[in-house]
N, C-alpha and C positions, 0 to 999 in steps of 0.2 A: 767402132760400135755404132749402129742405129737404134732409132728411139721404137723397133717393135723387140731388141733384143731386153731392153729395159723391164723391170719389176712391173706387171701393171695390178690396179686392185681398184674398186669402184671411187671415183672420187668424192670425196665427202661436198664437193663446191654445191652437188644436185641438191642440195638440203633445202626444203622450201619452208617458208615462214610456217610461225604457228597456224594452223589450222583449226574451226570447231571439234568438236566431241568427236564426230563422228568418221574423222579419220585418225583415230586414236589407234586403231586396229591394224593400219598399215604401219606406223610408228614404231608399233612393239615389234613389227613381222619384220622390222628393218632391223630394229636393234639385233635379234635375238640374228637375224640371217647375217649380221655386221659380226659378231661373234663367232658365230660357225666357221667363216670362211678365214677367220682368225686365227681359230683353232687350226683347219686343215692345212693352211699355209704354213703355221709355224710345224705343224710334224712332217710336212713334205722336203721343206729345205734343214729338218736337222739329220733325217733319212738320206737325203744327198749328201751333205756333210760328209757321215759318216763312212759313206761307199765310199772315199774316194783314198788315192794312194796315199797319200799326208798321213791320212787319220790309221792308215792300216797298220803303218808302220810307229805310229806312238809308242811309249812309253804307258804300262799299268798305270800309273801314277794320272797320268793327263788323261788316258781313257776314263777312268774314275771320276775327274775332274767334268769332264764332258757331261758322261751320263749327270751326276749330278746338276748338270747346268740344265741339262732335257728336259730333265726331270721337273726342276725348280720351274721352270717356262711354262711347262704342262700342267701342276698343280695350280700359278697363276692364271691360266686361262681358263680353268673350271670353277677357280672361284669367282670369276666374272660372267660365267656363262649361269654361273646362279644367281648373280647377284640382277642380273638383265633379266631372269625370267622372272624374279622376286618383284622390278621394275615394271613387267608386261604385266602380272597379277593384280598391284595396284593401281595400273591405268587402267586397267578391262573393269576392275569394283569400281570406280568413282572415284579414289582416296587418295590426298595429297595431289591434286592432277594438278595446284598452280605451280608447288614446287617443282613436281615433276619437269614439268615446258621449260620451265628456268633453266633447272639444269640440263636439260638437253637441250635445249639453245646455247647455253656456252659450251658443249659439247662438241655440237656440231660449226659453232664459232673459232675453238682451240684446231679441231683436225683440218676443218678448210685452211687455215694458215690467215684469215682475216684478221686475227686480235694478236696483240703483242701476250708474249705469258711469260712468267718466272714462276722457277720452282727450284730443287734438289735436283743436281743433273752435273755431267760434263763438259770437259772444254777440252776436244783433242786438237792438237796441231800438228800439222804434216807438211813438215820442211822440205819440198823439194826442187833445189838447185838444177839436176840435174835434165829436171823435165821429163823425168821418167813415170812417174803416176799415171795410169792411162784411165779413160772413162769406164771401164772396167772394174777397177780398182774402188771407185768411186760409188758404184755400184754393189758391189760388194758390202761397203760400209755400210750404207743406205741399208740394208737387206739385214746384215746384225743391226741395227739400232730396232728397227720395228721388231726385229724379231724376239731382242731382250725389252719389247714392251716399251717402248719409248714413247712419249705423249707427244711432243712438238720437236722437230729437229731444222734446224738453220746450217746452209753453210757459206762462211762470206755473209753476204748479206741475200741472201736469197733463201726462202722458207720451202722448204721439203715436205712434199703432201701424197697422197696418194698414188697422184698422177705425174710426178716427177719423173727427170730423165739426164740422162748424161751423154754429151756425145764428145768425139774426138775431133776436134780439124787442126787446119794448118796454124792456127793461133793461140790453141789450146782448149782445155777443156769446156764446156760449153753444158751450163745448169740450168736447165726449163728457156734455154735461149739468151743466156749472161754469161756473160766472158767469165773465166775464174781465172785466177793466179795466186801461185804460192808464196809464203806458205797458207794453204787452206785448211782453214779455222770451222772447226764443226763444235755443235753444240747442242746436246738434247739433256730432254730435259724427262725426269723416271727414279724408275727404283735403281739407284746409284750404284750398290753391290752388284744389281742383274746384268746393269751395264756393261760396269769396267769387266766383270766376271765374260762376258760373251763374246767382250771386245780383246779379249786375250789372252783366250782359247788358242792353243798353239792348230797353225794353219789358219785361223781367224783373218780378218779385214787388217789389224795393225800390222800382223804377221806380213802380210802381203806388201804394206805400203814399202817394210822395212827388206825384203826380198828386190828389192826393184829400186833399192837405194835413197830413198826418203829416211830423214830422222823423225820419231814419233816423240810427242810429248803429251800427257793425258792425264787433266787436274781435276778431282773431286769439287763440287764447288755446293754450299748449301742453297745456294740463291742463284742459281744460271739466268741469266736474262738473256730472252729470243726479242727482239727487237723488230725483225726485218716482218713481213707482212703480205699478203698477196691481195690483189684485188681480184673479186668476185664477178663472172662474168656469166651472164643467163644461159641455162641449156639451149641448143642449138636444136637437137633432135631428141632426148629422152625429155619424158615425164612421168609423174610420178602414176601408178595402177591404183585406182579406188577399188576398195574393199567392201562388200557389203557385207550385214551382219548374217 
């Protein structure tokens, strides 16, 4: 696998400090266009999903299981896509703009991968001996985890962000350019039912690891603690577009 075959999505690292009033207006156009492209992602790959032989040959029972799982993914991301426009509303009046900055300052602190977080989350581990797990595989997971909504994800000790990637070589897997070795220890952190629910969808990511001869083990935890952390490094070529009113 190469790093253009990899998931890509805008990285949250471009996030620039607070800014006066007057780029308050790109802020909202971010949030709300962070959302959109949210939404389309998550209905592109559960569409894929579905098309494929795995899924065709299901069982009533797990197609039911599925749809509901769409389903649930899609209600949560309209209720966020209101709750962002409910957010662009109050920054366009004037109201609550300090809280506001706050929280989208640790916002955009939690998705770059700069702050340590705990919350309600999992702890998968993937035993394998064999050396069969391929960057692929890894990939895979990475793809359910955002997709059931995950807020911060670590594996090993390496934090998983936007612009994360997996590759194959002759020493093993290789995460944003760090050696991994099993067994690899993942850990995100969300709404815990959406999760484990996504993560074990027959044909799903654990499905795969355990096809390819890994053992899977996957703990509920109320308190997951992500530890690992990335360092923040200046845009090279983007910057951010001023908006005028």
């Amino acid at each position: 696998m190469t790093e253009d075959q990899q998931p890509t999505t805008n990285s949250a690292r471009d996030t620039p400090s607070a800014p006066g009033k007057k780029r308050f207006p790109w802020r909202s156009q971010l949030l709300v266009g962070f959302l959109t492209a949210m939404l389309g992602f998550g209905i592109v790959v559960q569409v894929r999903q579905i098309q494929t032989d795995d899924l065709a040959n299901m069982r009533q029972d797990d197609l039911v299981k599925l749809l509901d799982e769409v389903t649930r993914r899609n209600e949560d991301l309209t209720e966020e896509r209101s709750q962002l426009r409910s957010d662009r509303s109050q920054l366009q009046s004037g109201s609550d703009q300090s809280e506001y900055l706050k929280n989208y300052s640790n916002l955009q602190a939690i998705l770059s991968g700069s702050v340590e977080v705990h919350g309600p989350g999992v702890h998968v581990t993937i035993d394998d001996p064999g050396h069969n797990v391929a960057a692929h595989d890894m990939v895979h997971m990475l793809e359910e985890l955002r997709n059931a909504g995950a807020e911060a994800i670590s594996v090993d000790d390496v934090r998983l962000v936007a612009g994360s990637y997996f590759i194959d070589t002759a020493g093993g897997i290789l995460a944003d350019g760090e050696l991994l070795s099993p067994p690899y220890r993942w850990r995100a952190i969300g709404n815990v039912s959406t999760i484990t629910g996504a993560l074990e969808i027959p044909g799903g990511a654990l499905a795969g690891f355990r096809n390819v001869g890994a053992s899977v083990s996957m703990v509920e935890e109320e308190d997951t603690e992500i530890t690992a952390i990335r360092t923040l490094s200046p845009m090279e070529f983007a910057t951010p577009t001023t908006e005028t009113k």
